[in-house]
C-alpha positions, 0 to 999 in steps of 0.5 A: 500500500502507497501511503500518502505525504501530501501536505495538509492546510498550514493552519492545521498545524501540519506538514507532510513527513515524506516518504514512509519505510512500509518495512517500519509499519506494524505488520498487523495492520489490515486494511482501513479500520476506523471507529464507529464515528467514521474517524481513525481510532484514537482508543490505545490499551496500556498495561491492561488499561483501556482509553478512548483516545491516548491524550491524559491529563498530566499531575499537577493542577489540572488534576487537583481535586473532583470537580477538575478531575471530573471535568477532565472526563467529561470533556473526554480525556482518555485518563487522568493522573491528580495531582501528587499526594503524599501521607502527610500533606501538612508538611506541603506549604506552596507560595504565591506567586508560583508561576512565571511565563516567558513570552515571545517578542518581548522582554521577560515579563512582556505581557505581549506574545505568545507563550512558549515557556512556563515555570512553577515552584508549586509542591505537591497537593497541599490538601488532605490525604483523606480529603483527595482518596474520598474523591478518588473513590467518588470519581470511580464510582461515577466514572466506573469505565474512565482511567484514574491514576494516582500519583504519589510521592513519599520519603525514604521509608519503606512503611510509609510507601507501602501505608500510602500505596495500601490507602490510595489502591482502596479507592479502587484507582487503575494505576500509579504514577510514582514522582520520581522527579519533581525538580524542587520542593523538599529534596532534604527529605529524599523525595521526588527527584531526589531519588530519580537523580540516584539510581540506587536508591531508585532501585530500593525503593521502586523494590519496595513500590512494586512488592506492595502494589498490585495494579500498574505502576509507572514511573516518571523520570526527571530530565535533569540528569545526565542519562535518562535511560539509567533511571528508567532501565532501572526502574523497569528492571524494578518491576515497573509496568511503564515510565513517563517522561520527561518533568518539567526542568530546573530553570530560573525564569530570568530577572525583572530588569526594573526591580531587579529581582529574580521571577516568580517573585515571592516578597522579593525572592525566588528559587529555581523551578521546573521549566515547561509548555512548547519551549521544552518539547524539543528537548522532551522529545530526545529524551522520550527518545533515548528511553523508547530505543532503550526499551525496544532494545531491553525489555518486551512491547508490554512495557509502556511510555507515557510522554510529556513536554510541551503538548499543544496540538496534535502535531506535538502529539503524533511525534511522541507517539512516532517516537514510540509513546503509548500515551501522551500527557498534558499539563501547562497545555491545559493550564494555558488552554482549559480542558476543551484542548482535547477536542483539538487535540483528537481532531488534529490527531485523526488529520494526521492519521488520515493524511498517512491512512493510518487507522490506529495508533498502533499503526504508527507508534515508533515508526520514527525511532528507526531513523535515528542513528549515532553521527559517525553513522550520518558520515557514513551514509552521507559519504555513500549517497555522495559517491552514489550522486558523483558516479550518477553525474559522472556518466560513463567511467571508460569508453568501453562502457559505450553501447549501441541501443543508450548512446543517446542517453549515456551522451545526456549523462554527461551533459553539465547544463 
């Protein structure tokens, strides 16, 4: 089957891929399958969990308490992750101002221009844990067929992960989300990224995590270390179903040039944040990368990647998922855009899909990966198709090579203009 690249309307957001390796695509695929609404189907299953469509509501403030879980489900989002808990959420004091944006064409702080950039310095979920696991079960017993994940974060104590984790999964949630990786907060306490930065101490606890938990555990990594794949290969070989990736990136957001002081300002001070929205998607994607080919290479097809970093379209979307995603989250896009952004999200989604006859997601997870290399291969293979173009442009090497039947032809092929 030929498959399309013709380009799509500008304004869609799209622009054609070029030509598609058939020998990439999955060898399932029969046909043009599309869903009852006459559209390419959306629905993934990750880890036994099925969703109608692969963009889920990323942790943090989008998923903070019922009624914006609830209003993530019935704008139609495939799943949501709420917002970090932890046992003790009296220990959680956040700060305001805790946001600052970067915009384009205009000094930072410009109200003027798009935003390409968003930081915070907001904690986990400050409310308590009792108060978040009684929503959790209202949503589940409303949203009996909708994908609830829990994320969870906790100290360096085994009897206070396995307490949290026994609490949370009585509420009847479909997953974990384990936050290995929030770049600020309270790294003194050997949370968050404080133990994704440390395989070691990753290994324990994922231990720990995976012999208590009996539904599917994912694990968020934090791009802020050298390799990315380490953390991640160790917490898969850890027992973890899946990994999410990438949270947000340690920044500084710049410095009012008027006053002088740092941005998010908080009665005249600041601390480093966590960087995301558009400007991190070019980073999330090596990243998200780095672990796909890790994992294909690794481990069977029935470990999972969920990417995160700068999704505003369904263009950012279908690069995750070429590159080999199950699934894709959504945080600041929503933050910025409110919950109706999924709508957009599937739509141009099922463009894209149209413009190649893809009919599933599977169709195209990964197909992307293959074409990444190291550079002393792109030397190589650069070297040989110039060899291949100056032997095309040089015609004939000998005049022994002169035939009767193409003389007019191997004449041309040495024709400079």
């Amino acid at each position: 089957m030929k498959f399309s690249t013709t380009q799509l309307n500008p304004s869609q957001g799209f622009v054609s891929l070029g030509p598609i390796r058939p020998d990439l695509l999955k060898p399932s695929r029969v046909g043009f399958r599309v869903s009852a609404s006459g559209e390419p189907d959306l629905s993934v299953e990750v880890n036994g969990l099925k969703l109608p469509n692969p963009f889920v509501i990323g942790s943090g403030p989008p998923g903070t308490n019922y009624t914006v879980m609830k209003r993530a489900f019935d704008e139609g989002w495939g799943a949501v992750i709420a917002k970090t808990v932890s046992l003790d959420a009296s220990k959680v004091i956040n700060v305001t101002p805790r946001y600052a944006r970067l915009k384009v064409g205009g000094a930072n702080g410009s109200a003027k221009g798009q935003i390409i950039g968003w930081q915070n310095i907001e904690l986990i979920s400050d409310r308590p844990l009792e108060t978040m696991l009684k929503e959790f079960k209202q949503l589940k017993q409303e949203y009996p067929d909708r994908i609830l994940i829990a994320s969870i974060m906790e100290e360096y104590n085994k009897v206070a992960w396995e307490e949290l984790i026994d609490r949370v999964e009585q509420t009847g949630i479909d997953a974990f989300e384990i936050n290995f990786s929030c770049p600020h907060g309270m790294p003194e306490r050997r949370m968050g990224a404080a133990v994704g930065q440390d395989c070691a101490l990753l290994e324990e606890v994922c231990g720990w995590i995976n012999a208590k938990a009996t539904v599917p555990v994912w694990a968020k990594m934090t791009p802020n270390i050298t390799d990315i794949t380490q953390p991640a290969k160790v917490a898969l070989n850890s027992g973890c179903e899946g990994i999410a990736a990438i949270n947000t990136i340690m920044s500084v957001m710049g410095i009012n040039l008027t006053t002088l002081r740092p941005e998010p300002c908080v009665e005249g001070y600041s601390t480093p944040g966590g960087y995301s929205a558009k400007a991190v998607h070019p980073i999330a994607l090596a990243k998200v990368m780095s672990i796909a080919k890790m994992m294909k290479s690794e481990f069977s097809e029935d470990r999972s990647l969920s990417a995160i970093g700068g999704v505003e379209s369904g263009a950012d979307a279908a690069e995750f998922i070429l590159l080999g995603a199950n699934t894709v989250q959504v945080c600041t896009g929503v933050m910025m855009h409110g919950y109706p952004l999924v709508k957009k999200l599937c739509s141009e989604l099922q463009d894209f899909m149209k413009m190649h006859n893809f009919s599933t997601i599977d169709d195209f997870r990964g197909v992307s990966l293959d074409y990444f290399t190291t550079h002393t291969d792109l030397v190589k293979r650069q070297k040989e198709a110039i060899q291949q173009r100056k032997a095309i442009r040089k015609g004939l090497q000998s005049d022994k090579d002169w035939t009767g039947d193409g003389f007019v032809k191997e004449t041309e092929s040495m024709v400079s203009n």
